[in-house]
N, C-alpha and C positions, 0 to 999 in steps of 0.2 A: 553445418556444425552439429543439428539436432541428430541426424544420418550418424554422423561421426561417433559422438557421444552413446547411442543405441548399441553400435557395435563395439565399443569398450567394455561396457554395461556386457552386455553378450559375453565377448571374452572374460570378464571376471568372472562372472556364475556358469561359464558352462563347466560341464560334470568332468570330472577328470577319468584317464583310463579305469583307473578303478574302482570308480563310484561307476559307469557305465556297465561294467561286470558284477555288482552288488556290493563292492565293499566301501565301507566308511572312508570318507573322508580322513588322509592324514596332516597335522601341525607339521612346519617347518620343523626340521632338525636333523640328523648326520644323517637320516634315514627317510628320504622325503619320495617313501610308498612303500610296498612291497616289495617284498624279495624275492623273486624263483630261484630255489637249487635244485638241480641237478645230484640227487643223491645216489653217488653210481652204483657203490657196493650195497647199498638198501633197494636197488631196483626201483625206484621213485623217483617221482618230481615233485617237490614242494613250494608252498606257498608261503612267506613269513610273514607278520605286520612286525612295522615298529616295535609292537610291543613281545617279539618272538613268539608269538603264536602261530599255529598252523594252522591256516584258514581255508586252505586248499592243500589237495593231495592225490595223485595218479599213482595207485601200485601197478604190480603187476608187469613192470617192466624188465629188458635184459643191460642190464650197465646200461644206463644214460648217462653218456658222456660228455652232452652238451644239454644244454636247452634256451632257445630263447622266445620273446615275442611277436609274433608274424604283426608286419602292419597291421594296425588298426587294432590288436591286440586281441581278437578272438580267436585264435590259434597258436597252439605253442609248434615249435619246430625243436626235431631231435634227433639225434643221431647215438645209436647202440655200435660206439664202434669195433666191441669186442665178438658182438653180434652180426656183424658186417651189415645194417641195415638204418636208413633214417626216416621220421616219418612228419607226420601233423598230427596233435591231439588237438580236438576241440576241448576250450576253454569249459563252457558250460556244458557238454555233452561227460566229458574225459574220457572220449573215444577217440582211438588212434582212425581217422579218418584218410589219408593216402601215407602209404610209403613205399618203400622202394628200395632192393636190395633182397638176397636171398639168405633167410635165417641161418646164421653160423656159417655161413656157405661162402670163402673169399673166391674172389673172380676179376676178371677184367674186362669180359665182353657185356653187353648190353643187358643190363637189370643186374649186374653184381656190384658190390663191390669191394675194397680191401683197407680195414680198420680206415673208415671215415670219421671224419670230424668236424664241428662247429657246421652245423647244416643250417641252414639259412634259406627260407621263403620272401624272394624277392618281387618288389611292388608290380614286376612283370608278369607275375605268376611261375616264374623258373622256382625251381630250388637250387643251389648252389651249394657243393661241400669239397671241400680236402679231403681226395682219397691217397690216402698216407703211405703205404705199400706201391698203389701204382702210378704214383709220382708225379698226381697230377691237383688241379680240378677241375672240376666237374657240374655242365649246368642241364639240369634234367626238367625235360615240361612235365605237365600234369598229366600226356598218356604216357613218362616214363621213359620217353628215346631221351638221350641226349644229345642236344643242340649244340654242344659249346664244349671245350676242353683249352686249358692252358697244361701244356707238358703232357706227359703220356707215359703210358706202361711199357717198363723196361728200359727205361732211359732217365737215371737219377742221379743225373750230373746237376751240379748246380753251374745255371746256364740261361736266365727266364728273359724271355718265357716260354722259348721253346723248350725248355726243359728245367725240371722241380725238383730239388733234396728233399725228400720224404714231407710234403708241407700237411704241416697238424695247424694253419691259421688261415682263413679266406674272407677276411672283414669286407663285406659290402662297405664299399664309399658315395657318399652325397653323389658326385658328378659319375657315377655308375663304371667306376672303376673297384678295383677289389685290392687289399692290403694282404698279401700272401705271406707270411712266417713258412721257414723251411728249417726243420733237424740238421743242425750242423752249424746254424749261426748267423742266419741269411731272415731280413724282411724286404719283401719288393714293394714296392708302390707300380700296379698294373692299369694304366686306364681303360677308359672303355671300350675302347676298339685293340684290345690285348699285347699294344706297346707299352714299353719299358720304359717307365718316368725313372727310377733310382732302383736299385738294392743296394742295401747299407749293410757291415756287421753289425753285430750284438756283444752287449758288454759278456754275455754266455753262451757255451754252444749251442744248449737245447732249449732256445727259446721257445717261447707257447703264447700263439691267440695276439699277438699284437692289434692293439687299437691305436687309432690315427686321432690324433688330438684336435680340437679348433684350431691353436696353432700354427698348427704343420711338425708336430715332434710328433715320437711315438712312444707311449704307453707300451712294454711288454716284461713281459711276468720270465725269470731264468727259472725254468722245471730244474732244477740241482737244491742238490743237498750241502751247505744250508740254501736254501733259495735267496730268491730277489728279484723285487720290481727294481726299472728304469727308466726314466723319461730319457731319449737320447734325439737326437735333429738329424735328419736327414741325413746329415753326412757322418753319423756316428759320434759325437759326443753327448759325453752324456751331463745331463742338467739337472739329475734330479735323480735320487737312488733310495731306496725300504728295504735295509737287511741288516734290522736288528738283532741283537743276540737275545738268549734268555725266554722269559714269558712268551715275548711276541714275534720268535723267531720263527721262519718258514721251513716249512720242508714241502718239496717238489710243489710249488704253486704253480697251479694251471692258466690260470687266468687273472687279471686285474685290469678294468675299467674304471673308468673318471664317469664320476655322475654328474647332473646338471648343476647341483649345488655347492660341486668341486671336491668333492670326499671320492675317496678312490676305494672302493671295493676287492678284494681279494680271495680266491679259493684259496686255503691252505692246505692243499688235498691229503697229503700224508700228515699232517697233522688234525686233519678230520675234523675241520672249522673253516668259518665265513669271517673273515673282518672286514670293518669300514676303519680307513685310517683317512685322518688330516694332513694332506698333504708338508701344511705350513708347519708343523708341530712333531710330527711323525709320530703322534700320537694313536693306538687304538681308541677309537670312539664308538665303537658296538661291534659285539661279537656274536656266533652262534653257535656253537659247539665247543667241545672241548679240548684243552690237550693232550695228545696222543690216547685219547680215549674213546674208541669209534663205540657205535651204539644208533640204536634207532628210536628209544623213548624221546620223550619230550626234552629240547634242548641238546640233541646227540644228530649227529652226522657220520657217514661210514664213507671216506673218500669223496666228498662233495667235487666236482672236475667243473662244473659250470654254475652262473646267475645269470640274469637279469632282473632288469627292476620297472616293477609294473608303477608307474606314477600316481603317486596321489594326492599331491599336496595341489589343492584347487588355485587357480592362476593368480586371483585377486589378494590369495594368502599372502600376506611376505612380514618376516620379523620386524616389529617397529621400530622404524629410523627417524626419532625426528630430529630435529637440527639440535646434534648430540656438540656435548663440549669437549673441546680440541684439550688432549693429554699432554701439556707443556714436558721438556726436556730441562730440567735444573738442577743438574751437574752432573760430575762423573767421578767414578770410581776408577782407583788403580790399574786394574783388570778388568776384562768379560767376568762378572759372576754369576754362576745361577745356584739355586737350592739351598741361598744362607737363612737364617733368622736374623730378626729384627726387633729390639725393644725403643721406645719414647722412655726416655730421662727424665726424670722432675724439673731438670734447667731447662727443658724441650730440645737436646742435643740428643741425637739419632746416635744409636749404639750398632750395628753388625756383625753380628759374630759367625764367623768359617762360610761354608760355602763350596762350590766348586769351580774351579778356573780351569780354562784348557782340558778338562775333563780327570780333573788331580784335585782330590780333597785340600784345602788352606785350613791353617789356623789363625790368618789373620783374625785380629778383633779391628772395627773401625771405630771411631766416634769423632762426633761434630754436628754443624747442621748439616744439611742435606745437601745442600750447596758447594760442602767443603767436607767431604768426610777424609781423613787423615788414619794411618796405621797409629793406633793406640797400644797395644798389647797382642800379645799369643795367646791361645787358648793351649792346654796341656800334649793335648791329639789333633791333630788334623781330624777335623769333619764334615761331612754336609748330610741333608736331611730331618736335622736337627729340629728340634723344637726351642721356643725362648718365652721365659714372663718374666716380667720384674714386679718380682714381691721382696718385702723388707730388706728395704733400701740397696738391692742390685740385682743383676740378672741370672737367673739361671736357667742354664741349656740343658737340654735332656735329650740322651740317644742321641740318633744320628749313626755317624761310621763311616767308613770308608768300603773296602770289599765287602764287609761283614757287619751286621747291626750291632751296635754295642748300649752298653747301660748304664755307662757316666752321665754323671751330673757333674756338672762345672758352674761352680759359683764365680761371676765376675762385676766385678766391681766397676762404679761411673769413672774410673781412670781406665777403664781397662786392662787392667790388673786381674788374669784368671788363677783358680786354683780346684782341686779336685774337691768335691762335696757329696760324694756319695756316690750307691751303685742303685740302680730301678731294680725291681726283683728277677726283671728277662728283660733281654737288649730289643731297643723299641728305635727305630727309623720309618721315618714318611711318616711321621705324626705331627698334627696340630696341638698347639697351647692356648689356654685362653684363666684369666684372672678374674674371679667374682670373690666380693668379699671376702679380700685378701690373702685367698688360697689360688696356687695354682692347680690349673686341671689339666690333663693330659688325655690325648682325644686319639682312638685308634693308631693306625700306621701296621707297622710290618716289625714279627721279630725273628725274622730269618728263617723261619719254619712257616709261620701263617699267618693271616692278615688278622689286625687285632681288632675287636667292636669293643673293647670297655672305653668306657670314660673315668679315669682314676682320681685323686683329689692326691695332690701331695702334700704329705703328713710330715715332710723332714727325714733327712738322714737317712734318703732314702725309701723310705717306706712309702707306699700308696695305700689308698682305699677306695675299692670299685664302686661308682655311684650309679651306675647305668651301663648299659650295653645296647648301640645302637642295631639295627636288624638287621646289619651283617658286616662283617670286617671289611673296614675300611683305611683305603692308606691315599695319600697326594690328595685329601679333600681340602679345601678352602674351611678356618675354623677361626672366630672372633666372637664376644661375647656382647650382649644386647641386653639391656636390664637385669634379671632372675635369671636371662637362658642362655645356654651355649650355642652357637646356631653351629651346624658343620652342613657346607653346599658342595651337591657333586663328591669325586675321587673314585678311586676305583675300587669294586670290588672282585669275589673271585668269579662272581656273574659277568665283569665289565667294567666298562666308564660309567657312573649314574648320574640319574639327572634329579636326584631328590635333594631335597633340603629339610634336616629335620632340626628339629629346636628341643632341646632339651636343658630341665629342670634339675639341677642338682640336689637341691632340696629335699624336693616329691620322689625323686629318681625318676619322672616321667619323659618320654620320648614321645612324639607325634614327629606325625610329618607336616610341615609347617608351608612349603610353596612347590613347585617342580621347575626347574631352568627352560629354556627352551632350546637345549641339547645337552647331551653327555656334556659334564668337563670335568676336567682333572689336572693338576700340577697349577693350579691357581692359588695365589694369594687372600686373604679376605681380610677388610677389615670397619669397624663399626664407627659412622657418626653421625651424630646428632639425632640417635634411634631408627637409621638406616644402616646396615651393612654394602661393602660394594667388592665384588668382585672381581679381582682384576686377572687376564689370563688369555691368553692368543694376542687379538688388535681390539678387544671389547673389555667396558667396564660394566658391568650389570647391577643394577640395585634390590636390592631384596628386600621390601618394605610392609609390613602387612599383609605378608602372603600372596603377594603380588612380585613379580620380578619384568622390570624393564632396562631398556637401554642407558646408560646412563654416559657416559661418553668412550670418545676412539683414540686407541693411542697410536702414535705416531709408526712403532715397531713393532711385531707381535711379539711377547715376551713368556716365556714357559718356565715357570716356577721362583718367579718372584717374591721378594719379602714385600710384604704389604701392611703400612702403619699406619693411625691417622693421626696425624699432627697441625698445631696451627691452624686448625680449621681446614687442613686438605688432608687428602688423601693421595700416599705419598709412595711408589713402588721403585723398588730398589732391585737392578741385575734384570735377570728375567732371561739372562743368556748373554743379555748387551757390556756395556764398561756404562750407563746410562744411572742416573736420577731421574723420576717421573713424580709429577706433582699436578693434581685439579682441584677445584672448590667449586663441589657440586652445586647445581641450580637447586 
């Protein structure tokens, strides 16, 4: 046992990949180490931390089109495949130490070859790569012959594995088989002795880079415009699909992998950016570059085609769980709603007003308890987005909209009885509300042009007055008041998802930043008791207490953009995507 316990002890403190290469230790969160891109049109390979920083950097290169981590992680592996060549840089040298292929130069006989892809240093000492032209791959030793081919030049029939449609994927597999992606809409699964387990379609023709899941599904990225990832099973269905419109839409995605901590990574190559998305959420939770805006300074990417991710979060880390309280289900609503607002009544009867169903603005109003919420009234417009406070003696909703952010104010009454009360100065959606002596406040959001940072005080009749502006526009942050201060946690900005929490003074007008999450979040609810705030948003509730932030319990469903109110002494989330009521009474 004593033996046992030793090598436990062992596995917790030993060094992770990237503390063995000098870098810091990383916290759990969407981003658990480094990032390598592959920055093609910059001629580089880069290094990110969590915190977007470049901490590593190889110029000097022609298109790298791939890049990953050779075993053990002293060696990166790459492929130029516009350059017809792939190589090895060492890590701590960042010297291109062997490669192979003739500069500019396509070919098919022995030391050439023709736009290759995804090169790979396997534990045998092969390299292995997709040569994309001669319709094969390819596994080359270290004096450079090639040992090994699946398919061959001049023969680009899809047909594996005697023969390959132009394959741009050659995933090494655990049991020393390879995951071949082929141009035209073809993934094989090849074992190790170079028969044919399956080829499946793809939900697109020009699939790219497929990865083979724990599972047994496949992870692969549609290079089209607009793009998109899919999880799909063996036999072709698919289970799981990212292609949103808007912000976080694709164009021609090269790659997407699933990290260990289940966040799924993305080149968005023509759009000239990295994301990490939530699978469960389909939410972005970190970004690195920008929209259609290629560039090489700091925070700029010019055609990014490849990652991997150098680990760093040390073994013994892990987010604390302790025996967290279970998020009871009591009651339900009419419909699935997500993105309504929510006020507490003076009788303690739960108000709801609009929201979105089926992905269609309501103007339902609800009220009752929570147990039993009933159609009480219309609101004037269908909305979601919305903000709500109840100041003298009924509620009022701010912004919101439908396609477009809009600037009404709707006063409604404890019968649920709405009526129009004004216009905001500029149409404000994805904003938080919160009530300090007896004013309401109006906290960031979106007004159809840009993401807003003031914090406003509503004056009546419309009118506001700016008390603050936090340090940068922010919209879908979590926002509830706590003695003197506003607290607003997470949401996103135009940098990202954040993971700050700042607390602000209406008073003083003072901002600090007041705790950090322990990851990006956004489209969460928030709400304050007994001089705790709680977070509620994905399958977690988080407490925000002192500057401190822990777990505070798991709800049953994961829910994205819920109303969240304290009442009764709980803490009460309402929709979140579901037709559900959710209620706890923290420890």
């Amino acid at each position: 046992m004593f033996r046992a316990l030793l090598l436990a002890l062992a596995a917790a403190t030993a060094p992770t990949p990237a503390q063995k290469l000098g870098f810091p230790p990383v916290k759990p969160g969407p981003v658990p180490g480094y990032v390598m891109v592959a920055d093609r049109n910059n001629n580089r390979i880069i290094l990110l931390s969590p915190a977007k920083k470049i901490v590593w950097q190889k110029d000097g290169l022609h298109d790298p089109d791939d890049a990953f981590f050779t075993p053990g992680y002293r060696s990166i592996s790459t492929n130029e495949e516009y350059n017809q060549t792939m190589a090895l840089i060492g890590v701590r040298s960042r010297r291109i130490e062997w490669s192979y292929g003739h500069a500019d130069v396509r070919g098919s006989s022995s030391g050439y070859l023709s736009n290759p892809d995804d090169a790979y240093l396997l534990r045998n000492g092969l390299m292995q790569v997709a040569d994309i032209q001669n319709c094969r791959v390819v596994w080359v030793n270290r004096a450079k012959r090639i040992v090994r081919t699946i398919g061959h030049a001049g023969d680009c029939a899809h047909d594996p594995p005697r023969s390959l449609s132009s394959p741009n994927g050659d995933t090494p597999l655990p049991d020393g088989g390879v995951l071949v992606t082929e141009i035209g809409g073809w993934v094989d699964r090849i074992d190790a002795h170079g028969r044919l387990v399956y080829t499946v379609r793809t939900p697109t023709s020009y699939p790219s880079d497929a990865q083979l899941l724990a599972n047994g599904d496949i992870l692969v990225a549609g290079f089209n415009t607009p793009g998109r990832v899919d999880e799909i099973t063996p036999k072709g269905r698919i289970v799981w699909t990212y292609q949103p419109s808007g912000e976080w839409s694709l164009d021609r995605p090269s790659l997407a992998v699933r990290w260990p901590n289940g966040m799924i990574a993305i080149t968005d190559d023509w759009h000239h950016r990295v994301l990490v998305v939530d699978p469960r959420t389909k939410k972005v939770v970190w970004s690195y570059g920008h929209l259609n805006q290629p560039g090489r300074s700091l925070g700029f990417l010019n055609k990014p085609d490849g990652l991997d991710l150098l680990p760093g979060v040390p073994a013994g880390v892990k987010a604390a769980r302790k025996t967290l309280v279970q998020v009871r289900r009591i009651g339900s609503l009419p419909q699935a709603l997500s993105k309504a607002s929510a006020v507490v009544l003076p009788d303690g009867r739960l108000m709801v007003l609009g929201g979105e169903t089926a992905g269609v603005s309501t103007d339902q109003v609800l009220v009752g308890p929570p147990q039993r919420l009933r159609p009480a009234g219309r609101l004037p417009t269908p909305t979601h987005d919305a903000a709500a406070a109840f100041v003298g003696g009924g509620a009022l909703l701010f912004g919101g909209g439908q396609a477009v952010a809009s600037s009404a104010v709707v006063r409604v009454g404890t019968s649920g009885g709405a009526r129009n009360a004004g216009k905001l100065d500029e149409p404000l959606s994805d904003l938080g509300a919160a009530v300090l002596g007896g004013k309401a406040y109006l906290v960031g959001g979106y007004t159809g042009v840009k993401f807003a940072s003031a914090i406003q005080r509503y004056d009546g009749g419309g009118r506001t007055t700016t008390v603050a502006r936090l340090p940068a526009g922010t919209r879908y942050a979590g926002v509830a008041p706590v003695g003197d201060t506003i607290v607003v946690a997470g949401g996103i900005t135009p940098a990202g998802t954040s993971s700050a929490v700042y607390a602000v003074n209406p008073a003083t007008h003072a901002v600090r930043r007041a705790a950090t999450l322990p990851a990006p979040e956004a489209h969460a609810g928030m709400a304050a008791l007994d001089g705790s705030l709680y977070l509620v948003g994905g399958r977690d509730v988080l407490r925000i207490s002192g500057g401190r932030v822990s777990m505070a319990a798991r709800l049953p469903v994961a829910l994205t953009d819920p109303a969240v109110v304290a009442l009764g002494g709980r803490i009460v989330a309402i929709g979140g995507g579901t037709n559900g009521v959710y209620a706890f009474t923290p420890r």
